[in-house]
N, C-alpha and C positions, 0 to 999 in steps of 0.2 A: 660607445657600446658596440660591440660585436656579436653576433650570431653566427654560429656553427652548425653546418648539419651535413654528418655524415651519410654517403650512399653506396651502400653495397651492390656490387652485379651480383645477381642471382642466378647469372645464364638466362640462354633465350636474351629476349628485352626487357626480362623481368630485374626492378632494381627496389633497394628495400632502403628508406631514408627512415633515420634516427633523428627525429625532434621533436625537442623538448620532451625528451623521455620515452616517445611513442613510435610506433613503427609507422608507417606509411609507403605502403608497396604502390609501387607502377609497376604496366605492363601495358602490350602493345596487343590489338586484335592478331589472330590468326594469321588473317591475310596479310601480315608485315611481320610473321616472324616474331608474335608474342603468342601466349597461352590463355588470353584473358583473366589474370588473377590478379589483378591491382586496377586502380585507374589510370586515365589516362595526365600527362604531365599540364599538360594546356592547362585541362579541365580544373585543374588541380588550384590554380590563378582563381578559376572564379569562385571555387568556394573556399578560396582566402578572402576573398574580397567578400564574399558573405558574411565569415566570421568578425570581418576584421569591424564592418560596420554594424553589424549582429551587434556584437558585445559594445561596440560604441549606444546604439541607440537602446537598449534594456539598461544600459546602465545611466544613462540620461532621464531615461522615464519613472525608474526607482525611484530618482531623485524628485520628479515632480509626482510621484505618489500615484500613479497611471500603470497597470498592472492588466495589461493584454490576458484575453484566455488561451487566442491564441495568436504568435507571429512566426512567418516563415520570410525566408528572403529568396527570392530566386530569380536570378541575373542570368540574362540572356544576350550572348557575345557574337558578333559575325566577323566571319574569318575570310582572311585572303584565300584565293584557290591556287595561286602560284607562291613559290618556294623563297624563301621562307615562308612558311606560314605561319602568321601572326594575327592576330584580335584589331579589329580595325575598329570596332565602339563596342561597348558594353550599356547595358540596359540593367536596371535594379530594379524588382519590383517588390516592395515591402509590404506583406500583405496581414495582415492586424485582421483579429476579430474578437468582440467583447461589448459587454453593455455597459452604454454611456463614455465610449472613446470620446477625443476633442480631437478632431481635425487638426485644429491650429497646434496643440500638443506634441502630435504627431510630427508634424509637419518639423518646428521648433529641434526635436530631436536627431531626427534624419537630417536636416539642415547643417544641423551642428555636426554630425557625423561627418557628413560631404567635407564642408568647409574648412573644417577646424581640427576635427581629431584621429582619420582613417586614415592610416599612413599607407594603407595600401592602395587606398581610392588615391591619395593624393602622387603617388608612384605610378600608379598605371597611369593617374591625367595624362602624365609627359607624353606618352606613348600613342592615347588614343581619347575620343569623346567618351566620355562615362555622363548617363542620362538616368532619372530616376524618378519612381512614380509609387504612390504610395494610396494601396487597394483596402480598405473595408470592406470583411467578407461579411454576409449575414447568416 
């Protein structure tokens, strides 16, 4: 299987990606010669890695009948300070809230994400530690 995705310059450092049907503009702050009207590319990494385990674990828990009020994911990356700069670990924190969640449940799901079905967590591993932690809000 292959994936496509085209990216258009838009001038400045502004560039517009075409996938899977949708736009997705980047751009660069100011002070490097963007306008601020996209994100930025890095960032871009970690909310795939969001998505990618997102939809892995909502779709594991469907299955066991487990039906969050609410979930969010928010993964916090540290970056080298010399050039390249690159993501040296990422951090996941999957944060669940609702009545009568199961830990173990939870846990089961994200597990399986990590381990077995998140092609993007399993693409970044090569690269760097990806670490992960799973919050019950009240």
């Amino acid at each position: 299987m292959k994936h496509i995705v085209d990216t258009a310059w838009k001038g400045n450092m502004k560039f517009d990606a075409f996938v899977s049907g949708h736009h997705i503009v980047m751009d660069a702050l100011p002070v490097v010669g963007g306008n601020d009207e996209g994100a930025r590319p890095k960032e871009l990494m970690l909310a795939a890695l969001a998505g990618c385990t997102g939809m892995d674990v909502v779709s594991i828990l469907k299955k066991m009948r487990v039906e969050p009020e609410y979930f969010n994911i928010r993964v916090e990356a540290e970056m080298t300070d010399e050039h390249p700069k690159h993501y040296t670990t990422m951090h996941i924190f999957y944060e669940f809230k609702g009545e009568g969640l199961e830990l173990e449940k939870l846990q089961k799901a994200v597990n399986l994400s990590q381990d077995q079905y998140c092609g993007v967590s399993a693409s970044y591993r090569k690269a760097m530690e990806i670490t992960h932690e799973i919050v019950i809000l009240k």
